[in-house]
N, C-alpha and C positions, 0 to 999 in steps of 0.2 A: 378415409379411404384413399389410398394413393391412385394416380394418375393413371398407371398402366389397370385396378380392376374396373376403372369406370370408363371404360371405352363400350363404343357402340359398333352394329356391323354394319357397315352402308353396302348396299342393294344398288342395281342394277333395273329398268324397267324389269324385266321378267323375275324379277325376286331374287335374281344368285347375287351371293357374295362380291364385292370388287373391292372393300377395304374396310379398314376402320378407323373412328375417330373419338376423342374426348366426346362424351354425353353434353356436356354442355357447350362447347363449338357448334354441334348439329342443331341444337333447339332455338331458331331465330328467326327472323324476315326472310331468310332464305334455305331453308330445312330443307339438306337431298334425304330420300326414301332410306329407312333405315329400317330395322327389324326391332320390334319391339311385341310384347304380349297384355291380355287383358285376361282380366283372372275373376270368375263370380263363384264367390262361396254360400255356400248354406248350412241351415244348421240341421238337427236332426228332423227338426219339425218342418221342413223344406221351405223356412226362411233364409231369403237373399241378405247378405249385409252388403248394405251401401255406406259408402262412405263417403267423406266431403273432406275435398283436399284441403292442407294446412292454405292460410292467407299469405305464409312465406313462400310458394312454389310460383316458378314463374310463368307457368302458362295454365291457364283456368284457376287462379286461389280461389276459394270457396267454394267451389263448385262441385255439387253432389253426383258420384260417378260408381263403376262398380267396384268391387273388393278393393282391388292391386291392382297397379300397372306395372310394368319396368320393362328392362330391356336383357336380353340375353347377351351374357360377356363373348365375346371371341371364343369360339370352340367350346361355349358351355351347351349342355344337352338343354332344350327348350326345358323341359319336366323339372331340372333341376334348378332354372331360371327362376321359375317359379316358387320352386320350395322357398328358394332364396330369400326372395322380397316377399314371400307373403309371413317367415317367421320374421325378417327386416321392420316390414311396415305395421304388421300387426301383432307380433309378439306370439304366434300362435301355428302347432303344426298345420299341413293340409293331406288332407288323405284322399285316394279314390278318385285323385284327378286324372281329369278326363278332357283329352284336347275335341272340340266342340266344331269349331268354325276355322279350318286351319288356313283358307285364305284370305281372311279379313284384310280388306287395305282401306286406307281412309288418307284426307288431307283435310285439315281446319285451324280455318284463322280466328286468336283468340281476341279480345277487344283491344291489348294492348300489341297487336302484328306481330306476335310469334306464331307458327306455321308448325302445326304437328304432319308430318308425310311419313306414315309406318304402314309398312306390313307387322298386320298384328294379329295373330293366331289368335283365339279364344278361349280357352282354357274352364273348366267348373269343376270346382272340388266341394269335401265336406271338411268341415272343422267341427272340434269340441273344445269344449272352455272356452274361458273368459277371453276375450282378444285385451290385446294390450299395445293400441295405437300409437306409434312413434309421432307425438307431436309436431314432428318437423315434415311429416307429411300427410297426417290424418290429424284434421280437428274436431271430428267428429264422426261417429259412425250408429247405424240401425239395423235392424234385423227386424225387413218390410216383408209381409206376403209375397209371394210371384206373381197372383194376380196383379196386385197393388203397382208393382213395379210395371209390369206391361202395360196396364193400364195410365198410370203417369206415363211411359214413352210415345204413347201413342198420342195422349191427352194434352201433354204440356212438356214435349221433348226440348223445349230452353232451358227448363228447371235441371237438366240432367248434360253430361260430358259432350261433347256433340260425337262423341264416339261411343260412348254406352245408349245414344239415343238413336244411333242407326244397329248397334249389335243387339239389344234387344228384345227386337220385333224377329231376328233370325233367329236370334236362341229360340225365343218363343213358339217358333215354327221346329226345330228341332226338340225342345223339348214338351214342349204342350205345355196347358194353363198349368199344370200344378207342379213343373218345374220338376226337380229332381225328388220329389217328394214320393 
């Protein structure tokens, strides 16, 4: 990927736009607010896939979180963001998405002091077929109940992203127990 499509939009407190930067300049010990999304899929049978990021990624490796993350390029439509990185990271369309939580923001420090600071919208869609994980950013993936899933967030939110562990008790309240099912 060259240089100019991996750029990020850095935000302002109030969430507008004031520039942009390399994706990986912003992700450190000192992370400004940038716009990013979080994306939970299901399947027909209104299982969530969770996924557990690659051991190569540098902020949370192995850490079980939801679908997709990433970030929306300069002047890309958030919707399209999304398509983006979820055929990207899992190989697979998404349909029927549906933005959820459009003013998620969060800041977290990971063990090794990189700082996630996003505005990050919410996103849920459905997929069919087989996903097909890009190793280099998914080392693993499942298709959990929704109960199962809110119930781990609530139960044992270290096990989970520290941002899928505070977005999922909201989905939860928007979508009820049985999720998009």
């Amino acid at each position: 990927m060259s240089g100019a499509e991996d750029l990020v939009v850095l935000l302002d407190d109030a969430g507008r736009p004031i520039g942009q930067a390399p994706r990986e300049a912003v992700h450190g010990t000192d992370t400004p607010l940038h716009l990013a999304f979080s994306c939970y899929l299901f399947d027909e049978a209104g299982r969530l896939l969770l996924t557990r990021r690659a051991l190569s990624k540098r902020s949370w490796p192995g850490v079980w979180t939801n679908s997709c993350c990433g970030h929306p390029r300069p002047g890309e439509a958030p919707a399209q963001a999304v398509t983006r990185r979820v055929a990207d990271e899992l190989g697979v369309a998404v349909r029927d998405l549906r933005l959820v939580l459009p003013e998620f923001r969060y800041q977290a420090v990971d063990a090794s002091g990189i700082v996630e600071n996003e505005l990050c919208p919410v996103w849920i869609g459905t997929v069919d077929g087989l996903i097909q994980p890009d190793p280099d950013e998914v080392m693993e993936a499942d298709w959990v109940d929704w109960v199962t899933v809110v119930d781990l967030a609530a139960g044992a939110p270290g096990l989970l992203s520290p941002w899928s562990a505070e977005q999922i008790p909201q989905l939860a309240q928007q979508l009820g127990e049985v999720g998009v099912a």
